[in-house]
C-alpha positions in Angstrom: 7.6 7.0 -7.7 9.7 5.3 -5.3 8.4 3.6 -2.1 10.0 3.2 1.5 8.9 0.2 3.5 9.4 -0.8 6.4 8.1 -4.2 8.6 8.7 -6.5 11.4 7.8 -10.2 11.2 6.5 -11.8 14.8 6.7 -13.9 17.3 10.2 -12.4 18.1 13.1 -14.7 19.0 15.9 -12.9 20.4 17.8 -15.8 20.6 18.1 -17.0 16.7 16.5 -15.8 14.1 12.8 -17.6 13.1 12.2 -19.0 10.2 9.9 -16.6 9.0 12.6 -13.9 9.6 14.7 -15.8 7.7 12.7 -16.0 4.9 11.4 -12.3 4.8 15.1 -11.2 5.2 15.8 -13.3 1.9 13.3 -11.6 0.3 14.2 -8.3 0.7 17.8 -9.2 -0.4 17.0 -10.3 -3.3 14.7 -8.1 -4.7 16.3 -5.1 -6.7 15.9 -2.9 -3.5 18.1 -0.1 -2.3 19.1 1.5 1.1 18.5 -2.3 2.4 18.7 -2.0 6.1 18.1 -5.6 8.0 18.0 -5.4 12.1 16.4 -7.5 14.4 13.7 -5.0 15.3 13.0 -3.5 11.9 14.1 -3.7 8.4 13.8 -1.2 6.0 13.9 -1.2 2.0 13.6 1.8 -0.6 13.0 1.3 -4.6 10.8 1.6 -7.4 7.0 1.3 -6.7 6.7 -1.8 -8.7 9.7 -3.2 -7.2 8.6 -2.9 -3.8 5.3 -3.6 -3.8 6.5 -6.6 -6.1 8.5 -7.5 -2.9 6.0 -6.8 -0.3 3.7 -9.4 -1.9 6.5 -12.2 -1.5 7.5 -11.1 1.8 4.0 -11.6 3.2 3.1 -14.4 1.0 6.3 -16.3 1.9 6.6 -15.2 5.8 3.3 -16.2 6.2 3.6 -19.8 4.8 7.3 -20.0 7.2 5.2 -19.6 10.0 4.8 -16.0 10.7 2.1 -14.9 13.2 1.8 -11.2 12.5 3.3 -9.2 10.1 3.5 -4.9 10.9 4.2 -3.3 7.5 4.3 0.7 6.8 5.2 1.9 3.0 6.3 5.7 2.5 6.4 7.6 -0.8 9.9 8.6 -0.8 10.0 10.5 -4.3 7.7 12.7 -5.5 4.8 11.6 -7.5 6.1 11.4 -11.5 9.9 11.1 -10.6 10.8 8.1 -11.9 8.2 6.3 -12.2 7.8 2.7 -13.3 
């Protein structure tokens, strides 16, 4: 199955970038992900169900701890149940 997410860290800084964006942004790059997409509104990811629930767990875990207030997550089946699968 492969999963879509998508998620915005807050408070918002248009200015520079917070730390907990940072940090969330780090994640997401360095996880096995595809179709990365990193704006300062949104990001999106795509990839494996383990990989990105694997990657959701560090993104909240580590925005959290770099001072994130509020965290807006959605994840999407992208790929039809049984297609490749991990």
């Amino acid at each position: 199955m492969r999963l879509r997410v998508e998620f915005t860290t807050e408070p918002f800084d248009l200015d520079q970038a917070p730390a907990h964006a940072v940090v969330a942004r780090e994640v997401i790059e360095a996880a096995e992900l595809d179709a990365v997409d990193v704006g300062p509104f949104g990001n999106t990811a795509e990839g494996g169900a383990d990989t990105v629930l694997a990657a959701v767990d560090a993104l909240l875990r580590k925005s959290l701890q770099a001072g994130a207030t509020r965290i807006s997550l959605q994840v999407n089946v992208v790929g039809a149940a049984g297609e490749g699968a991990e």
